[in-house]
Backbone as ProteinMPNN parsed JSONL, in Angstrom:
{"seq_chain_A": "XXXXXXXXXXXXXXXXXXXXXXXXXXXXXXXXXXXXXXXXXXXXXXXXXXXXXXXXXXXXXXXXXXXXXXXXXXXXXXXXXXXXXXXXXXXXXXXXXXXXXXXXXXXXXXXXXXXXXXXXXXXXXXXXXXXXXXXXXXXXXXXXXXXXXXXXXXXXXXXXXXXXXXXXXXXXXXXXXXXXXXXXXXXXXXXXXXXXX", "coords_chain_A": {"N_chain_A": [[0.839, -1.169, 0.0], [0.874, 1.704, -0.473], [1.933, 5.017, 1.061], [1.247, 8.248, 2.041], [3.496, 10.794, 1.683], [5.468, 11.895, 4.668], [6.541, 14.941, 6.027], [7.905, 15.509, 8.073], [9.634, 16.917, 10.931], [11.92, 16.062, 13.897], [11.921, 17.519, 16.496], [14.201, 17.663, 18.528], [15.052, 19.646, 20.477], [16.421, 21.74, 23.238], [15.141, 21.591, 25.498], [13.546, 24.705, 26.889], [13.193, 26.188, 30.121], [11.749, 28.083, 33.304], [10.51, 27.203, 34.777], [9.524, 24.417, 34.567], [10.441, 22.032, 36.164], [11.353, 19.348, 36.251], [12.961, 19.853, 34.219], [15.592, 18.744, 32.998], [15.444, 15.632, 33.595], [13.423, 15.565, 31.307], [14.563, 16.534, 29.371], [16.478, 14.919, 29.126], [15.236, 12.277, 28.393], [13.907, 12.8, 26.247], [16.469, 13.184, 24.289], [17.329, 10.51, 24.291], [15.193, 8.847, 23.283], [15.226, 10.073, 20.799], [17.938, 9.301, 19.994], [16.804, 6.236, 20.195], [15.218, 6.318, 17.705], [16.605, 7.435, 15.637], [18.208, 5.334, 15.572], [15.828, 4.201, 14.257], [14.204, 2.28, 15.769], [11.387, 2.577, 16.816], [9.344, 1.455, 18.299], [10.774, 1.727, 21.571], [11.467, 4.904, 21.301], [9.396, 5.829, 21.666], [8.281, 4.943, 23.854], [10.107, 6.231, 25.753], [9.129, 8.884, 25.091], [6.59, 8.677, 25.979], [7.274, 8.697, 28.301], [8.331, 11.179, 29.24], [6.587, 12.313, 28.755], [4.247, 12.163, 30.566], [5.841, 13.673, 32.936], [6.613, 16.12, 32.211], [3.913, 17.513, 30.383], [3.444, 19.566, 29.089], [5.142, 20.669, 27.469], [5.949, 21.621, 24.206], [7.764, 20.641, 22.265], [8.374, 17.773, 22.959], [5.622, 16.438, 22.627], [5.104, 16.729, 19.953], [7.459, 15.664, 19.52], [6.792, 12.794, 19.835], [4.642, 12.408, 18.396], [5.629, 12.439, 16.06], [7.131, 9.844, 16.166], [4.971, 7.818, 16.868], [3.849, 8.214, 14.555], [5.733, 7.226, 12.489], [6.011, 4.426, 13.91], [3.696, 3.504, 12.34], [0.95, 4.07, 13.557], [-1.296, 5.368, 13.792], [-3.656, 6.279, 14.558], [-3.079, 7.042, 16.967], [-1.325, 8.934, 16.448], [-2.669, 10.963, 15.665], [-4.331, 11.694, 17.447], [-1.888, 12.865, 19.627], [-0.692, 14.796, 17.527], [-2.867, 16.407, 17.7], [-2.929, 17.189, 20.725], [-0.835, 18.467, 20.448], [-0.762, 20.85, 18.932], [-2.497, 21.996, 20.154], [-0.899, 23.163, 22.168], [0.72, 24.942, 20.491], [-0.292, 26.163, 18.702], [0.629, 27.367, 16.107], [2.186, 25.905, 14.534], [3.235, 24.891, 11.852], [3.907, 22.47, 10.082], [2.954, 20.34, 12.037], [0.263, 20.816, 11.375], [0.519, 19.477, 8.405], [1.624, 17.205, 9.144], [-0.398, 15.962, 10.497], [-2.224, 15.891, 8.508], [-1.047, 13.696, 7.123], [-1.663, 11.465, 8.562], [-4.081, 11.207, 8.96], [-4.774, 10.911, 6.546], [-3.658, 8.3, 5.731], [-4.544, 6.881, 7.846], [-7.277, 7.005, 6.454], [-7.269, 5.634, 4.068], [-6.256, 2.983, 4.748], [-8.811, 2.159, 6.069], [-10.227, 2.265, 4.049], [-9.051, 0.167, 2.205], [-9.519, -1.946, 3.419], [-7.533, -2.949, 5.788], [-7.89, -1.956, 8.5], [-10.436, -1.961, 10.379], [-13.544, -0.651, 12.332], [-14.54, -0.598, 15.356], [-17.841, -0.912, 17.07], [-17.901, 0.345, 18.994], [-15.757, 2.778, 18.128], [-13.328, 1.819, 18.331], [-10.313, 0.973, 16.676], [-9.332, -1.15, 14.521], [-6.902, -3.83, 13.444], [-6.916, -5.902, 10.633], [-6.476, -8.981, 10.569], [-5.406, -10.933, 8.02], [-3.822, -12.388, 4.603], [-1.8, -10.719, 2.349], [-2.748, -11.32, -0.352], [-5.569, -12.068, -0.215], [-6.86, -9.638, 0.989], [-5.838, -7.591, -1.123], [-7.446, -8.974, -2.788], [-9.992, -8.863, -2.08], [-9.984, -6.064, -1.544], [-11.443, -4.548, -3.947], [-13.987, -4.849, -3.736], [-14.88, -4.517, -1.576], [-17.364, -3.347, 1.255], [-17.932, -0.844, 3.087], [-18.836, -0.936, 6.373], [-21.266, 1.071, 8.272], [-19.639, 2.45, 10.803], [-17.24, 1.878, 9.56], [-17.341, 4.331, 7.304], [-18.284, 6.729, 8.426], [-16.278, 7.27, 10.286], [-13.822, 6.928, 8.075], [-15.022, 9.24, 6.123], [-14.385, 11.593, 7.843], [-11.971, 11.441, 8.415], [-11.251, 12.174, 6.455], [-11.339, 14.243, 5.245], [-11.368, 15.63, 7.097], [-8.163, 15.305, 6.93], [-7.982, 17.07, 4.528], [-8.695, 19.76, 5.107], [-6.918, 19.949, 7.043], [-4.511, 20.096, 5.57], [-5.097, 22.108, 3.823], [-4.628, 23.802, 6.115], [-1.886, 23.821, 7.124], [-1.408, 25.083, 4.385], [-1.903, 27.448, 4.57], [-0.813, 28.592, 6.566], [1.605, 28.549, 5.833], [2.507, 29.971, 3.648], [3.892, 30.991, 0.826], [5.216, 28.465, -0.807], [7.724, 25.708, -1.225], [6.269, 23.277, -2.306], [3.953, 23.654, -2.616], [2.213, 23.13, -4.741], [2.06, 20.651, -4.901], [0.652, 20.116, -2.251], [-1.364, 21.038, -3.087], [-2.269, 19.683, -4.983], [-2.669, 16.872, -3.551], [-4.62, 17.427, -1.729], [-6.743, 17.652, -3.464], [-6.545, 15.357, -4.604], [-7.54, 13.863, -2.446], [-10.043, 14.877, -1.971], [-11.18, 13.914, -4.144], [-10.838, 10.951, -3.665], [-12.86, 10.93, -1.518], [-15.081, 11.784, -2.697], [-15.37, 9.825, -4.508], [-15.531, 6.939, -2.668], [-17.99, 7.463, -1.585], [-19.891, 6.602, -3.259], [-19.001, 4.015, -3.304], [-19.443, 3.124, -1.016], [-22.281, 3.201, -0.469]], "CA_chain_A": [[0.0, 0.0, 0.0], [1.004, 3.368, -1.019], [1.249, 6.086, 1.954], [1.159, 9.58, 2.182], [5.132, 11.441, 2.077], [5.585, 12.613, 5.96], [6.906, 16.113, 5.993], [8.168, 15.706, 9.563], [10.477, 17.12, 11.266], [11.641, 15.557, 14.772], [12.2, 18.943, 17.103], [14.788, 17.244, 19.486], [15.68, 20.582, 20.887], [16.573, 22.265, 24.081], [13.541, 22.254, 26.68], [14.076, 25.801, 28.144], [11.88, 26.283, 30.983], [12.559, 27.878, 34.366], [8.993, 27.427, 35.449], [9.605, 23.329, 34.604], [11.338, 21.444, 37.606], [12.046, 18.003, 35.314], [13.42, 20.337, 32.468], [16.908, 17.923, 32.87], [14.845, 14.619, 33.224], [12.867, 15.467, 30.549], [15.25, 16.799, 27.928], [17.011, 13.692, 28.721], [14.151, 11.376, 28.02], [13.861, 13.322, 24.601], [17.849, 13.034, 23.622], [17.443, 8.735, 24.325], [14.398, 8.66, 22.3], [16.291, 10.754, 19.456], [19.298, 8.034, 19.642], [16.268, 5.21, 19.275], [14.068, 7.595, 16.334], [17.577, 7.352, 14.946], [18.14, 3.547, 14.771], [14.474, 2.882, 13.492], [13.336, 1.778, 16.929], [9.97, 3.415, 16.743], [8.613, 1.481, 19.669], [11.53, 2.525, 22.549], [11.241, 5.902, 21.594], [7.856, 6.211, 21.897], [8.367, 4.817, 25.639], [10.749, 7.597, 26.599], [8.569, 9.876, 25.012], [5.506, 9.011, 26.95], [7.645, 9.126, 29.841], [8.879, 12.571, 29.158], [5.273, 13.665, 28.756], [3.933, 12.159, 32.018], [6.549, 14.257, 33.545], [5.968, 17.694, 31.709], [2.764, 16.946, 29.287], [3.01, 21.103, 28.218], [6.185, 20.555, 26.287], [5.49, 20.963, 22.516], [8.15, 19.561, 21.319], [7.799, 16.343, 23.388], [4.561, 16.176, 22.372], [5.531, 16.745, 18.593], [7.835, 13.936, 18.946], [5.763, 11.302, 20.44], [3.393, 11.814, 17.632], [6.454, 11.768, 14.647], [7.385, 8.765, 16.538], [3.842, 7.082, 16.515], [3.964, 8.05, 13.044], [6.783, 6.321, 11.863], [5.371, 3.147, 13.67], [2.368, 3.954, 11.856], [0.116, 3.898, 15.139], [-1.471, 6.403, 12.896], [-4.682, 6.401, 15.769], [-2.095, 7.732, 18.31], [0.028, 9.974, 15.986], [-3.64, 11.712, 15.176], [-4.547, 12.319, 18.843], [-1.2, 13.562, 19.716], [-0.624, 15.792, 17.072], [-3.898, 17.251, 18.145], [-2.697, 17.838, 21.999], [0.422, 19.474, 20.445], [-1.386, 21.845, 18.432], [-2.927, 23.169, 21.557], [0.274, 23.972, 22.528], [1.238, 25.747, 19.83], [-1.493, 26.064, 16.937], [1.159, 27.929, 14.632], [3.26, 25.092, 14.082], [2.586, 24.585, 10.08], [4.577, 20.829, 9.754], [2.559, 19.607, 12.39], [-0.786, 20.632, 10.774], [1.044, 18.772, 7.389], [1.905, 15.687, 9.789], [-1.594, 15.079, 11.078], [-3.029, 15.093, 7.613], [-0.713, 12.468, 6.198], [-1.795, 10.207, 9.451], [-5.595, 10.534, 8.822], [-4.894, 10.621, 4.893], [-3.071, 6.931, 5.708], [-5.354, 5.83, 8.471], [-8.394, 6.49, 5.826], [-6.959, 4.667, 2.555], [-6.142, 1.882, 5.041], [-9.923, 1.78, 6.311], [-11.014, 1.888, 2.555], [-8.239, -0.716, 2.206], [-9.877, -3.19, 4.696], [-6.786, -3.2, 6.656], [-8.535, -1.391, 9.627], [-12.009, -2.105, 11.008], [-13.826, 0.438, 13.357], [-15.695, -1.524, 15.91], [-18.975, -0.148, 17.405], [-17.473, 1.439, 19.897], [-15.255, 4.029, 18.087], [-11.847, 1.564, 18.45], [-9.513, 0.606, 15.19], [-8.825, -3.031, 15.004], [-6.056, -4.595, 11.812], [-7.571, -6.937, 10.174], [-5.526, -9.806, 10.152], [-5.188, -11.539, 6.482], [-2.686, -12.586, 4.271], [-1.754, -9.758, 1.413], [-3.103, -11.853, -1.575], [-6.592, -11.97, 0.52], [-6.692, -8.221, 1.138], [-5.679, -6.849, -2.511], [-8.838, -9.396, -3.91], [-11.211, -8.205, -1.36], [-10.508, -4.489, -1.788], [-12.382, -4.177, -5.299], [-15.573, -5.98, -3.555], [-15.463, -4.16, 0.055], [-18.245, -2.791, 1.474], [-17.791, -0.317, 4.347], [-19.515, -1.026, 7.456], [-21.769, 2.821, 9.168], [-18.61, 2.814, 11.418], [-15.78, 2.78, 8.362], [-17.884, 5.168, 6.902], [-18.073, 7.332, 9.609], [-14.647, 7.222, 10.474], [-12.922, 7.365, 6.848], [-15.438, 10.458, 5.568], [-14.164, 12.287, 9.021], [-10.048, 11.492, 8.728], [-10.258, 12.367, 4.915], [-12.514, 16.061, 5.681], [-10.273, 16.611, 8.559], [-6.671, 15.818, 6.063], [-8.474, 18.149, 3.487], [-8.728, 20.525, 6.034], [-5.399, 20.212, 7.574], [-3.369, 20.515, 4.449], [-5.499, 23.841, 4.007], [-4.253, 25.088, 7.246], [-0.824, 23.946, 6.507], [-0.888, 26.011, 3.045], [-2.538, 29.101, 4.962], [0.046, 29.025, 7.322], [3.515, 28.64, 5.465], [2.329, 30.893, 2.857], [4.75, 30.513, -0.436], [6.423, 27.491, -0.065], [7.658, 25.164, -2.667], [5.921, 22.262, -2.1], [2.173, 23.825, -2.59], [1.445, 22.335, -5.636], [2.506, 19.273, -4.267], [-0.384, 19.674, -0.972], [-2.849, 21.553, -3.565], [-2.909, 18.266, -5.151], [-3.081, 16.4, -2.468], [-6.204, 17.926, -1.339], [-7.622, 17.437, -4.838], [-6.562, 13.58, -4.741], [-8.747, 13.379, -1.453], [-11.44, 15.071, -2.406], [-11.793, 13.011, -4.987], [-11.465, 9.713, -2.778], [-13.645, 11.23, -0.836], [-16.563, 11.229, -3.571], [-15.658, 7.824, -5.051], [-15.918, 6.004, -1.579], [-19.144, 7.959, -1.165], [-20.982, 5.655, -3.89], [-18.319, 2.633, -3.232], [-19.29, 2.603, 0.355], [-23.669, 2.538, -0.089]], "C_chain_A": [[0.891, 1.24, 0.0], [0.949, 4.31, 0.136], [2.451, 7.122, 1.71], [3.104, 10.029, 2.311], [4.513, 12.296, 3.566], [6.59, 13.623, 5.452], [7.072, 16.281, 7.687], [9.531, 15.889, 10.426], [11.108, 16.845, 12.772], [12.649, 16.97, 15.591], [12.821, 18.255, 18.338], [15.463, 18.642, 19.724], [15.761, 20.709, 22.128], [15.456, 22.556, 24.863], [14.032, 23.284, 27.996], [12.924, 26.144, 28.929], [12.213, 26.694, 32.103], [11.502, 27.614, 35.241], [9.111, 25.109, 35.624], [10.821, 22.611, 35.459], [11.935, 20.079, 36.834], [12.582, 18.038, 33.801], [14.388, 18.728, 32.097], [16.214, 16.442, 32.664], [13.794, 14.373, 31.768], [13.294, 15.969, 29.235], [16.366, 15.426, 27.74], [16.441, 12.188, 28.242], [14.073, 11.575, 26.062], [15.312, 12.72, 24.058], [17.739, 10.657, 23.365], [16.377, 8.704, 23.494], [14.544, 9.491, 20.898], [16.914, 9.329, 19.161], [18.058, 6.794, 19.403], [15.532, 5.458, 17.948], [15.69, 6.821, 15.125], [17.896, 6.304, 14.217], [17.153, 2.694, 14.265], [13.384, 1.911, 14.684], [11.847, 2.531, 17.364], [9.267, 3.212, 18.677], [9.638, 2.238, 20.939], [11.379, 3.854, 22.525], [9.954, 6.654, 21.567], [7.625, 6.396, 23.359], [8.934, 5.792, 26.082], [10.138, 8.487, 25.963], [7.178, 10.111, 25.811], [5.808, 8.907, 28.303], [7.737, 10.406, 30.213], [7.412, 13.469, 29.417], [4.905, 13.343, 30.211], [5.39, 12.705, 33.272], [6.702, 16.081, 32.916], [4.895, 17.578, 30.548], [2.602, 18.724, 28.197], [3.973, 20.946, 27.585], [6.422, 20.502, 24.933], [5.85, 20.009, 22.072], [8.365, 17.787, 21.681], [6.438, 15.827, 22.787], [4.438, 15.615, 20.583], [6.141, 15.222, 18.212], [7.397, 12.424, 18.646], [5.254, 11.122, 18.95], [4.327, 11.494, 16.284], [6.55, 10.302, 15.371], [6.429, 7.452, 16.547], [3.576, 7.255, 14.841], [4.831, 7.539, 12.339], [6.161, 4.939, 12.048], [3.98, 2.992, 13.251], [1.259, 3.181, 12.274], [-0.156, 5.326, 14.188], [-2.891, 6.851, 14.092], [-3.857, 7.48, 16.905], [-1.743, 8.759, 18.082], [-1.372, 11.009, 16.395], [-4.141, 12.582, 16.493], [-3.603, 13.212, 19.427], [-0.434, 14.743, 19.164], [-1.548, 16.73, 17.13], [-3.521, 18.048, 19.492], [-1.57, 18.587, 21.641], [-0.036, 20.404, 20.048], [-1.892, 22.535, 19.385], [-2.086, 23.888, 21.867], [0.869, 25.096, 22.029], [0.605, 25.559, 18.526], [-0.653, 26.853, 15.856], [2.202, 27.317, 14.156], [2.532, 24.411, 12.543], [2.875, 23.132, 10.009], [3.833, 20.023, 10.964], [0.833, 19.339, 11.672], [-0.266, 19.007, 9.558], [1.035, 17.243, 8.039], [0.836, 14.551, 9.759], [-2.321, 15.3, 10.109], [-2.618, 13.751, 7.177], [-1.215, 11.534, 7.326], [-3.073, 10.231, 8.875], [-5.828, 10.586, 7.484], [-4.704, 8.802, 4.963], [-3.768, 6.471, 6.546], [-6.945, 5.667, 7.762], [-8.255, 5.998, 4.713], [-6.645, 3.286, 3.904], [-7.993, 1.319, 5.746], [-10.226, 1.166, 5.286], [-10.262, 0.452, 1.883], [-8.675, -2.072, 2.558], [-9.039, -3.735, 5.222], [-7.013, -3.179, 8.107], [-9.906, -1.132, 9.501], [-12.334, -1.057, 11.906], [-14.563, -0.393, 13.984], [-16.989, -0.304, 16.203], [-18.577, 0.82, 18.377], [-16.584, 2.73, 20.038], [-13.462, 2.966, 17.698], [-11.083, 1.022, 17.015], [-8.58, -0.576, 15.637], [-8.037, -2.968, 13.347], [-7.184, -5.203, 11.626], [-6.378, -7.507, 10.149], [-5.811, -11.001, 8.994], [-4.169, -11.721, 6.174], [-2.833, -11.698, 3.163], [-2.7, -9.984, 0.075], [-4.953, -11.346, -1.58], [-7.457, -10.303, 0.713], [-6.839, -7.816, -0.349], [-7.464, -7.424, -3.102], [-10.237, -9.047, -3.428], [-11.489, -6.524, -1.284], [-11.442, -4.09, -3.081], [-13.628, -4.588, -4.375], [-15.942, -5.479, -1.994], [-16.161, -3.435, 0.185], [-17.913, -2.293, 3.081], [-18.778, -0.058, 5.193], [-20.013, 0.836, 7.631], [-20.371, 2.746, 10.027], [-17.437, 3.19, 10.411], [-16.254, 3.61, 7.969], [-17.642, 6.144, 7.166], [-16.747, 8.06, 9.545], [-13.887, 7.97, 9.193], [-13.679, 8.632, 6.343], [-14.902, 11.451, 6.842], [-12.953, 12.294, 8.864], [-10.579, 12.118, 6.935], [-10.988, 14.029, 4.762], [-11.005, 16.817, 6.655], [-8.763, 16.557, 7.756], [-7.001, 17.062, 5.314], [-8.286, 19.477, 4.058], [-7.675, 20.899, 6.477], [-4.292, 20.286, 6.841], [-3.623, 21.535, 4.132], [-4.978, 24.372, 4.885], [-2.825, 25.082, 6.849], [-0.434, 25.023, 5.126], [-1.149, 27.245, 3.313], [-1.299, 29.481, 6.303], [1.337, 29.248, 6.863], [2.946, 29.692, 4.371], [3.145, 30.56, 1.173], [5.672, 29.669, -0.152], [6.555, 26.468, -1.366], [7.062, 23.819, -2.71], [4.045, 22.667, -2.495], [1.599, 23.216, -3.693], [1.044, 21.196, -5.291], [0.905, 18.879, -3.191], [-1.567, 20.402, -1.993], [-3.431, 20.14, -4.31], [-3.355, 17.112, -4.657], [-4.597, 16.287, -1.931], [-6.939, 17.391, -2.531], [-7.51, 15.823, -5.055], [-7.529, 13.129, -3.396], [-9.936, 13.837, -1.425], [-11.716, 14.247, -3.068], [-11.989, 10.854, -4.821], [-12.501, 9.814, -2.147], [-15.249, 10.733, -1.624], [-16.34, 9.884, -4.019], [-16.048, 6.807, -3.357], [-17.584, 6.517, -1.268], [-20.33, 6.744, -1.997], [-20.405, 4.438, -3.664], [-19.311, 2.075, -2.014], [-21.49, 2.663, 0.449], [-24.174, 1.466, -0.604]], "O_chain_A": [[1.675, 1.362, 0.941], [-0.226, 4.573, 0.391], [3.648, 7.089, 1.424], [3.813, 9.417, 3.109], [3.53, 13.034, 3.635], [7.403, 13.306, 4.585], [6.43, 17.073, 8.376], [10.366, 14.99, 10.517], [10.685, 17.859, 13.326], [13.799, 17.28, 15.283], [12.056, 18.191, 19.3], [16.52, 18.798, 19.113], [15.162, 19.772, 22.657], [14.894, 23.651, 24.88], [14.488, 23.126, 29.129], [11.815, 26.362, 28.441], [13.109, 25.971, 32.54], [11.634, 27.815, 36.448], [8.794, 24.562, 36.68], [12.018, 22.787, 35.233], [13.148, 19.9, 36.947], [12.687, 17.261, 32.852], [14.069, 17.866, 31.279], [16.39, 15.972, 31.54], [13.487, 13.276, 31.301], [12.627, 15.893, 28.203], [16.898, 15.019, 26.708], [17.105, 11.233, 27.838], [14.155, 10.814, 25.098], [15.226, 11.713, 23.355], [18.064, 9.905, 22.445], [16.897, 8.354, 22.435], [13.72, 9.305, 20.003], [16.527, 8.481, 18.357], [18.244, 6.229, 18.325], [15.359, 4.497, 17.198], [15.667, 6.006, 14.203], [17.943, 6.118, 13.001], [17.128, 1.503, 13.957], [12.366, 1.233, 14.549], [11.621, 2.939, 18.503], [8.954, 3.948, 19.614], [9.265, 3.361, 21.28], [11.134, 4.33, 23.633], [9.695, 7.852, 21.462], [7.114, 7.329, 23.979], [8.304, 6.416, 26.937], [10.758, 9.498, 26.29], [6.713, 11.187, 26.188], [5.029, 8.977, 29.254], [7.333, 10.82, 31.3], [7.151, 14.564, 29.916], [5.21, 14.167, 31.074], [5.726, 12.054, 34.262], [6.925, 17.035, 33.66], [5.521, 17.568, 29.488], [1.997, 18.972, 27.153], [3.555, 21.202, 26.456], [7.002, 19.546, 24.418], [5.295, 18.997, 21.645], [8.473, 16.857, 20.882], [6.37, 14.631, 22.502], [3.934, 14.596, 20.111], [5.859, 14.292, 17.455], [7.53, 11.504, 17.84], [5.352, 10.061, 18.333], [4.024, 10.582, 15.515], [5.736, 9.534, 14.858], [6.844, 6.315, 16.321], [3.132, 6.37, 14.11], [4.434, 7.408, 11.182], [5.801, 4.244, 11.099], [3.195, 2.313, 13.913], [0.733, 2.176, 11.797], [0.714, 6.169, 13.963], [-2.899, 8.052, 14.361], [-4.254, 8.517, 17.437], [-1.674, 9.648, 18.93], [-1.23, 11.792, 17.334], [-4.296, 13.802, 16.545], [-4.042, 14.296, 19.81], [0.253, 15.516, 19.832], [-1.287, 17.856, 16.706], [-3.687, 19.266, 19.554], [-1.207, 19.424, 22.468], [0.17, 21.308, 20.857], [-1.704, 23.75, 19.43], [-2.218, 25.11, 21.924], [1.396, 26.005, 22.67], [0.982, 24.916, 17.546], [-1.17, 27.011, 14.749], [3.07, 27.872, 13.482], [1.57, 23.663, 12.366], [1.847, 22.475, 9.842], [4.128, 18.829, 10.91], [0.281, 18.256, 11.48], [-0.581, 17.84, 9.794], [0.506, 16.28, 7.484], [0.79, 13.365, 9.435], [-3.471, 14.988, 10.418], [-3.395, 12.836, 6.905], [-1.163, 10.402, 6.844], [-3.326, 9.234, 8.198], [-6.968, 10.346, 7.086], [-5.483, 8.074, 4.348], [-3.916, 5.276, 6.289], [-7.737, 4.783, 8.087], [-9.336, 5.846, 4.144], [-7.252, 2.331, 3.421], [-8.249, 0.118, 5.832], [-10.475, -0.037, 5.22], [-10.908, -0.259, 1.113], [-8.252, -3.117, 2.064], [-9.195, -4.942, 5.405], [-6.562, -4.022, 8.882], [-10.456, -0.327, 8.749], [-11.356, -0.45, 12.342], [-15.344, -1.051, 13.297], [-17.063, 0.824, 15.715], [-18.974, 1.983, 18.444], [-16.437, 3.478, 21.005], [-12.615, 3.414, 16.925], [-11.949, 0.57, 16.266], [-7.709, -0.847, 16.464], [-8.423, -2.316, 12.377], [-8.228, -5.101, 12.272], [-5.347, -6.917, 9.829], [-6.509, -11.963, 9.316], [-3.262, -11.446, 6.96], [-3.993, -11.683, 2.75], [-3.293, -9.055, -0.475], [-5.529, -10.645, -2.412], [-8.658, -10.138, 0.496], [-7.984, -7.71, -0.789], [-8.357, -6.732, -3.592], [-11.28, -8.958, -4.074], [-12.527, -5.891, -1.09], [-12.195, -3.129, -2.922], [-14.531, -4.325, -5.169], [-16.914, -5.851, -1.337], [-16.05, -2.496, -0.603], [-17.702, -3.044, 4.033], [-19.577, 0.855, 4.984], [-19.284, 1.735, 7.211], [-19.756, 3.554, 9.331], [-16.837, 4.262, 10.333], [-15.394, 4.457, 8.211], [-16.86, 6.79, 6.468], [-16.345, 9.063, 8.955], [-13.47, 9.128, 9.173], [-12.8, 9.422, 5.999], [-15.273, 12.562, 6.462], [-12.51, 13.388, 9.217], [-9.576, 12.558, 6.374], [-10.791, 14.695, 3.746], [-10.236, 17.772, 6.768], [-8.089, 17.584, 7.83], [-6.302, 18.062, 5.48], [-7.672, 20.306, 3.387], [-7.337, 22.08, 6.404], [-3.187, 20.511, 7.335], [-2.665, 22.299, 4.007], [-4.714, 25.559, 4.698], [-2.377, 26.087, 6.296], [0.643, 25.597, 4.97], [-0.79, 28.159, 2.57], [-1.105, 30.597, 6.784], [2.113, 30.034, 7.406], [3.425, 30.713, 4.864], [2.612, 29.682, 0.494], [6.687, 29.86, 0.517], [5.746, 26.406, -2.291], [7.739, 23.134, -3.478], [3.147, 21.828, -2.575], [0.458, 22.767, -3.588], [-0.105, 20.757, -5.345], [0.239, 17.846, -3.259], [-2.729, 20.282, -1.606], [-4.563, 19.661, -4.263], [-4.24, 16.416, -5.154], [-5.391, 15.355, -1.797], [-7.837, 16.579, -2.307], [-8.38, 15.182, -5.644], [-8.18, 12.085, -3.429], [-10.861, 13.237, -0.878], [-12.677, 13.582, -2.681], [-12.664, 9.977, -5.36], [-13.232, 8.825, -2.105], [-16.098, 9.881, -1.361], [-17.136, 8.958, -3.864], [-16.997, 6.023, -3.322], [-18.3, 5.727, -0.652], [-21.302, 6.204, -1.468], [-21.214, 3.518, -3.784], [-19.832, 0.96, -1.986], [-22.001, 2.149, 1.444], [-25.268, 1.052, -0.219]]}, "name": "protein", "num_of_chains": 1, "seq": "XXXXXXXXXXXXXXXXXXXXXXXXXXXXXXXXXXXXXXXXXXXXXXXXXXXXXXXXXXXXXXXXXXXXXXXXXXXXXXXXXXXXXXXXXXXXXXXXXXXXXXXXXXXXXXXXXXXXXXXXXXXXXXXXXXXXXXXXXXXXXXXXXXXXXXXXXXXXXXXXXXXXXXXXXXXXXXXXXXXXXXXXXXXXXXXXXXXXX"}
């Protein structure tokens, strides 16, 4: 499967703070989950990043990381939530808008995919298959009121969040690049609309 180019940048910087008492514990939590980011260890530095947060949770760029870091192990559910609590932090960060479309661009081609199920209750289950199984069942899938749901909501909300991204960086050389983007999910958008009744 095909996903989305990340435009992410991992903000292992300097947590200056004189107001934060676990600055040192928590810029050192960040630097060890750098050195695993580094070697491809997605999961470890995920762990010292949700350590770092349950020890300062206002920290952007902790927050930032976590969610590149859930985005790499494309825990694309996680990245989506946490690039949301970072944005609180700091709503004029443009590359995170960019981030948290490509997660709910890639967690709704994998719905439409029938990789990921939505149960009734809101939660995102794999499907477990073998590849062959998958490819011959995507022409012929029919999406449950929950995928529905779900995938018309992540692919509104990328649409959306590659708009803010292009309203925030302003001239940048890549805009064609996210104007099309947008225009390739709109237009998933309407084809799943008649795929999926």
């Amino acid at each position: 499967m095909k996903k989305a180019f990340l435009l992410a940048s991992i903000l292992f910087i300097s947590v200056i703070s004189t107001a934060c008492i676990n600055n040192f514990a928590v810029q050192e939590l960040n630097n060890k989950a750098k050195e695993f980011m580094d070697r491809g260890d997605y999961i470890s530095a995920i762990e010292r990043l949700k350590s770092s947060v349950d020890l300062d949770a206002s920290v952007f760029e902790t927050q930032y990381n976590l969610a590149v870091a859930y985005t790499k192990a494309e825990d694309y559910a996680n990245a989506i939530q946490t690039y949301n609590t970072a944005l609180k932090l700091n709503p004029d960060f443009a590359d995170a808008y960019y981030s948290l479309a490509v997660c709910e661009e890639n967690l709704a081609k994998d719905i439409i995919s029938g990789y990921i199920k939505v149960s009734d209750d809101g939660t995102i289950e794999k499907v477990e298959a073998d590849a062959e199984n998958i490819e011959e069942e995507e022409t012929n899938k029919v999406l449950s009121e929950n995928d529905k749901k779900m995938m018309y909501d992540l692919l509104n909300n990328a649409i959306s969040d590659y708009g803010i991204y292009l309203d925030k960086v302003g001239t940048i050389d890549d805009r064609t690049y996210v104007e099309n983007k947008i225009k390739e999910l709109q237009k998933l958008l309407a084809e799943n609309t008649h795929r999926a009744e």
